[in-house]
Structures are given as structure tokens and as C-alpha cells.
N, C-alpha and C positions, 0 to 999 in steps of 0.2 A: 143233064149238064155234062159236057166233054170232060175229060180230065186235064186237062190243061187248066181247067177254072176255077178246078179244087184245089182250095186252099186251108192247109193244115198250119192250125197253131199249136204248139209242143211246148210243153216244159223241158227248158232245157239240161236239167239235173236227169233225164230218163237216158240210162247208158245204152248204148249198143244200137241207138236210133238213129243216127246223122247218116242220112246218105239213101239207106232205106225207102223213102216214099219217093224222094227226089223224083224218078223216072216218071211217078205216075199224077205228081200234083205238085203245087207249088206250097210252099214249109217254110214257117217262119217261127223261128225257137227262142221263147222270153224264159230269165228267171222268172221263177216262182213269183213274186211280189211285182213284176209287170203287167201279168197277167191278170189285165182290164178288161172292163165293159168295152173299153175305145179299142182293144186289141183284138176282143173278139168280135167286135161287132159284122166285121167282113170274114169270120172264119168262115167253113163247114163244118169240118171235125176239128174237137177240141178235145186234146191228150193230155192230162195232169198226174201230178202225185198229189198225196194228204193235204200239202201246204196250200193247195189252193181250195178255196169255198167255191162249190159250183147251184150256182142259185139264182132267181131272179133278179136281181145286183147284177149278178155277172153277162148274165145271157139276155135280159128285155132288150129288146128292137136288133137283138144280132139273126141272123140268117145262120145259124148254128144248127145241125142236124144230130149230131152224133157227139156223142161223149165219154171217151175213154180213160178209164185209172191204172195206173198201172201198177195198183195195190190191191191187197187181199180187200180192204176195208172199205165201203161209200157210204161211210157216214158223212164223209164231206160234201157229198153229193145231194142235190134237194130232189131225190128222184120222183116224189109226186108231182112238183114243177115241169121236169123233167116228161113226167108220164102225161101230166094235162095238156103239153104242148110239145107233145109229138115228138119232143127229143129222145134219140133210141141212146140207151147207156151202157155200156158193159165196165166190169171191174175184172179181176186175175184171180182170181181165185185159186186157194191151194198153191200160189207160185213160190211163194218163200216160207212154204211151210217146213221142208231140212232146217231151213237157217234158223229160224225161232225155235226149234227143236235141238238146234246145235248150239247156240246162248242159252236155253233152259239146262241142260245137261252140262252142260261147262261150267255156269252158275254152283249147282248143286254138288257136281264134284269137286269144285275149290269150297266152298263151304263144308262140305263132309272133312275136307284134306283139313283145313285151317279148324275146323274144329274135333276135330280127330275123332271123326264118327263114322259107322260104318254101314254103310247105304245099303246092305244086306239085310237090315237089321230094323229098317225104317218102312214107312208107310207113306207115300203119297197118293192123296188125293187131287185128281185132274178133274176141273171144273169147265167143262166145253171139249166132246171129242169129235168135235171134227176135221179137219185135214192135217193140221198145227197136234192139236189132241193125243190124236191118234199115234203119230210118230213118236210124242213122247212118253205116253201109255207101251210101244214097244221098245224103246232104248231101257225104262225104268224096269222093264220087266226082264230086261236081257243082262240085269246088275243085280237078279236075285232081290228088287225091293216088292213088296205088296203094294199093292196099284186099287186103288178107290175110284171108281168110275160117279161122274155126276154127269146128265144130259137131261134134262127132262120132257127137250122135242124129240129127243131119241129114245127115251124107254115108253116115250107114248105110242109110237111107231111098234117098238121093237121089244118090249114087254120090259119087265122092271126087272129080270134076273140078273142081267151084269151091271144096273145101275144102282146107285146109292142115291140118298136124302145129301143136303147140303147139312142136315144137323150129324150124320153119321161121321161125315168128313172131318166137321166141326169139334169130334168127341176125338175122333181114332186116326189124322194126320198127323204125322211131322211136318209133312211140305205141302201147300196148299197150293198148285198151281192154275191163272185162270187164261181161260183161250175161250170164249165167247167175241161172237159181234159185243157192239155197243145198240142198244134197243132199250126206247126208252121210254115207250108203253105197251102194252099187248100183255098177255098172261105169264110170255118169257120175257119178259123187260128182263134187262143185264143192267141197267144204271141202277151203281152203286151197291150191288151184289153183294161184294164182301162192305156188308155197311156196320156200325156203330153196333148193332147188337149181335151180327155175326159174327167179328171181330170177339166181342165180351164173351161171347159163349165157347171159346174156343178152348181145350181143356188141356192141351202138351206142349205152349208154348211153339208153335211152328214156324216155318221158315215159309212167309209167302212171296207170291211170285208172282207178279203181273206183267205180261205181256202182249196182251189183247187190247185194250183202250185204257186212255187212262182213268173216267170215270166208272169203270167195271169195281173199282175198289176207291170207297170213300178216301182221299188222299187224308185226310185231317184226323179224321177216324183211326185211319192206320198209325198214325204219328203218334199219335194219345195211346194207343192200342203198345205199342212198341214200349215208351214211356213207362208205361205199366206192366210191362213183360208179359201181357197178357198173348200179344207176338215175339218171338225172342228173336228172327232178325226179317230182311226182307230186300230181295230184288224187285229192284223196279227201272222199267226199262218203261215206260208209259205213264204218262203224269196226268192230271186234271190243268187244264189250264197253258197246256203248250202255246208258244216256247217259254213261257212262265212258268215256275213248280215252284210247289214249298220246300225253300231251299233245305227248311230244317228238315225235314222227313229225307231232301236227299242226303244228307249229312248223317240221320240216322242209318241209312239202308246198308246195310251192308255189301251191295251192287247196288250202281245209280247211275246207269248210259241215258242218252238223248236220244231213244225212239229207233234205236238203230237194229235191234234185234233179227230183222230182217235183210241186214243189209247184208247180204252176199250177191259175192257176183253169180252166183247159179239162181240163186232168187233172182236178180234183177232181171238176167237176160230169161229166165221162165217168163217174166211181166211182160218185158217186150216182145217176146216172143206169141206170147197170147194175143196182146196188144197187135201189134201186126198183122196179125190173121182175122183178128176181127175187123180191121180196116180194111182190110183186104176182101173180106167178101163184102164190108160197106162197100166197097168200088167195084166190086164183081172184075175183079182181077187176082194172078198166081204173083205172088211176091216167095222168094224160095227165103227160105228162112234159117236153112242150114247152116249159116255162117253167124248165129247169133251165138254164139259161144264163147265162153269167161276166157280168161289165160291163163295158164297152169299159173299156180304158186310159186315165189320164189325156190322155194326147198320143199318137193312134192314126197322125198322118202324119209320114211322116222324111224332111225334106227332105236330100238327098246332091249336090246342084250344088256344081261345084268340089271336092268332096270329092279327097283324093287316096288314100283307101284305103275305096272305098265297102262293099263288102263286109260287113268289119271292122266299121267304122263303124253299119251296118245291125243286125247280129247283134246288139252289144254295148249300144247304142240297146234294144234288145227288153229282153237280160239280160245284166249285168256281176257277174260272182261274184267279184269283189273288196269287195262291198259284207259279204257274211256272210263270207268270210276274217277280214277283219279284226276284224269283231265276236266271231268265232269264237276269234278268240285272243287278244283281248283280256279274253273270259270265257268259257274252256273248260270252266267247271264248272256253265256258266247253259246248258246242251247241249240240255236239254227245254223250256225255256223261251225259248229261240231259236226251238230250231223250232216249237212252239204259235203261236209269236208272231209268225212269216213269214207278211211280205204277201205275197198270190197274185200270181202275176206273167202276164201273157198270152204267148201262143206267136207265131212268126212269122206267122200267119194273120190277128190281128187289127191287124195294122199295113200302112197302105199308104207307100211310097216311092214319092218324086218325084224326078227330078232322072237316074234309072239311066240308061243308053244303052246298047247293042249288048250286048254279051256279061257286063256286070255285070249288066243286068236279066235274060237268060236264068238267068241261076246265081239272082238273088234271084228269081224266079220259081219253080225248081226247090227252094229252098228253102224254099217257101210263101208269102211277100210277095205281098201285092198290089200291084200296080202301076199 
């Protein structure tokens, strides 16, 4: 097929993409909720986010080869459909994995601050390390807290010395963080992970945290769980049931954003950026990609002299998730159009700090700061 013939359907919410394929195919860009059987029926390659289902619904009798997400996650994806009919699929992996590590650690240090606790002093356990994981297994470790490792397709691999049970976690967290896919049979099935009787068994009242999917953590469970102070509070950035959530559980959480956790513009333009290249050898063609880059911050220097909680202060400065809490529950039922509607936020890398000294600038160094 010439390239003049290829025709790409895009979600048009995917930033930093308009203009991009143009040279090499013809591009036709729907919201999310356009994106039809009758839309794709004449695509080639089809480019989405989460919001869209990609399944035999979508794709029967279209002429569809390739299918691109431009998220870490495809579970929206019917990839055995997918794989029985030849459709080739890629997803991004690791792209927005600073950003979820940058709303985990922002989360936790406004919760340390507001509850005047001191994160040196505490224990989290991280339940899934990989890309996302990982990042926050190293900021938690670079604030002096003890770090509980759970993987169990990785201490298969890699022996059981740096990992933990989910019952060890369950005994010896404060903060119970999960970064798992969503997998919802096999011997790691993740649905519903932190469930009804993990939640009961938990013995220090912790702070959990869900950022992975939303049914990785029984949402109803956790509510009763909270209820009963069996959890004492809990971010949740990922619900059972999008753009629907139990409102009440968001009302309890002490964080409650609309799935937005990733949303930086370093994450987004990593998607696209992946994104692109993988279309790009679909078409066995050079698409240069070097211009796919965020735009600095309005205010990219953080002065912290005098500061008496520089750290804190740094982080929060980058991103404070109190701002979508609030809007979050002041209109839980405007859930899609929150998050359509979040401004990209920058990661700890495009901001320099002035003012750190001795041991707070080692940690905001290790953190990503420039200095």
C-alpha cells in the first residue's frame, strides 16, 4: 500500500501528535467517544488512550492493522482478538512512570505534613516494581523510609531475598502502595489484590494507595475497610467502574483525582513519542521525533532559603494533588471531563532549586531536581 492510502485514526486528546504523520498518511482525529466501528472501519492504524475499548465492537469488518495506546496499560485492549486477527498492537510502556512516582510522593508528603508524621520513621510497602515501582522504591528510599518490596513474577526470576509476602506488608506497612497491571486470571491475577480479607488483616492502620487500576484494590472493601479504621486513610487516583466511582469512598480518601496520576506532559510526550516510532517502522519510514517536547513550566526555579521544610516544599511546588481532590468532589460526576481537562504538569527534572544545602540537596538531587 502507498502511503498516501494510509489512513490513521487518532484520539484526539493524544498531545504533541497533530501534524506528525501528516507527511506520511492521511489522519483523521475523533474524541474519544467517536471513535466507532463506522470510523474505524476505513482506518489502518488506530491510536487511542484508556477511554477507548478496543475489541471486536470496534474493529469487525474494518481493514485495521495496527493498534496503538498511548498508555502504560491494555487492558483496554482485547489483545487475543487482536492476536487471532492479525492485528499488530503496541502500548508505552514505562512512559509516565516519573509522573505516577511524582503524584505517589507528593501524595505521601502532604499526608506525612497534614498529619505531622515523619516519613523517616515509617515503612512502606510497594506492591508491583516495575517501571512505576521502581522509581518509587528509589525516592522512598532517598527520605530515609524502609521500603518493603512485593513482586512475586520477580522474586520468581530473581530469588526471594529482596521480596516480601503480601502478608509481611500486611503486618509491617504504614503505606501500602500498588503498581501492578490489572490481570484477571493466571497465578498473578492482580483483580482485586488488596481484597476484603487483605484489607482485615492489615495491623498499623495504613495509608493506601492506588495508582495502577482501579479494580487492583476492591473499591467497596476499602470503604468498609476505612469505616472501620482497619485503613486509616487512602489515595486513590484509580476507581472500579470509570468515569463512575463510589462517591462515598471518594469522599472518604483522603486524595481523590480522576485517573490523572500520569498526566504530565513528560509522560505524555514519552507516549507519543514511543507511539510514533512504533508507527513509524509500521510504515518503514524516519519520522525525527526530537521536537516532541513538554514546555518548560510557568515558574521552572524554586527558591527554598530559609525554608523550614525544604523537601516538602520542593515536591509540592512541582505538584500539590489537593488542587484535583477538591475539584473532584466538588463534581464527582464531571469525572471525564476533569480529566480531558488537566493541565499537563512537569516532573521533578524540569525545575531547578536554589537555596538547598548539604543533605536536603543530595536527597533533591536523587530525586531529580536540578540544582
Amino acid at each position: 500500500m502507498a502511503l498516501q492510502d494510509v489512513h490513521i485514526v487518532a484520539d484526539s486528546k493524544i498531545p504533541f501528535m497533530r501534524g506528525v504523520f501528516e507527511p506520511y498518511a492521511q489522519v483523521s482525529y475523533y474524541e474519544p467517544h467517536e471513535i466507532t466501528n463506522a470510523v474505524v472501519r476505513d482506518a489502518d492504524i488506530l491510536l487511542v488512550r484508556s477511554r477507548t475499548r478496543v475489541d471486536k465492537r470496534l474493529l469487525h469488518g474494518s481493514r485495521c492493522s495496527f493498534v496503538g495506546t498511548a498508555t502504560i496499560g491494555y487492558d483496554h485492549i482485547d489483545t487475543q482478538y487482536c492476536n487471532e486477527n492479525g492485528i499488530r498492537w503496541v502500548n508505552a510502556p514505562g512512559c509516565n512512570a516519573g509522573s505516577v512516582a511524582q503524584y505517589v510522593l507528593a501524595s505521601i508528603i502532604l499526608w506525612a505534613r497534614t498529619k505531622n508524621l515523619n516519613l523517616s520513621n515509617m515503612t512502606i510497602g510497594i506492591v508491583g516494581v516495575g517501571n512505576v515501582g521502581s522509581i518509587v522504591e528509589r525516592y522512598c528510599r532517598s527520605l530515609g523510609m524502609r521500603v518493603l518490596l512485593n513482586d512475586p513474577p520477580r522474586a520468581r526470576v530473581e530469588g526471594l531475598d529482596k521480596f516480601v509476602s503480601l502478608d509481611t506488608i500486611a503486618s509491617q506497612a504504614d503505606i501500602v502502595t500498588f503498581h501492578t497491571p490489572l490481570t484477571m486470571q493466571g497465578e498473578f491475577a492482580t483483580c482485586h489484590l488488596a481484597s476484603a480479607s487483605f484489607l482485615d488483616s492489615l495491623k498499623r492502620s495504613p495509608l493506601i494507595i492506588n495508582t495502577a487500576r482501579g479494580a487492583v484494590v476492591d473499591n467497596y472493601a476499602l470503604l468498609r475497610a476505612l469505616n472501620t479504621e482497619k485503613v486509616g486513610d487512602a489515595v486513590m487516583d484509580c476507581w472500579e467502574g470509570e468515569p463512575r466511582l463510589n462517591t462515598a469512598l471518594m469522599f472518604a480518601s483522603f486524595i481523590a483525582t480522576p485517573h490523572i496520576a500520569g498526566y504530565s506532559s513528560d509522560g505524555k510526550a514519552n507516549a507519543t513519542r514511543m507511539l510514533v516510532e512504533a508507527v513509524a517502522k509500521e510504515l518503514n519510514v524516519t519520522i525525527d521525533t526530537s521536537e516532541l517536547v513538554p514546555p518548560s513550566p510557568p515558574v521552572s526555579t524554586l527558591a527554598l532559603a530559609r525554608n523550614s521544610d525544604p523537601i516538602a516544599t520542593a515536591v509540592l511546588s512541582s505538584y500539590n494533588p489537593l488542587f484535583e481532590t477538591r475539584n473532584l468532589k466538588r463534581q464527582p460526576y464531571d469525572f471525564d471531563r476533569l480529566r480531558n481537562s488537566y493541565g499537563l504538569r512537569r516532573e521533578f527534572h524540569a525545575y531547578t532549586v536554589t537555596g538547598a544545602k548539604d543533605n536536603v540537596a543530595t536527597v533533591l538531587r536523587e530525586l531529580g531536581f536540578n540544582l
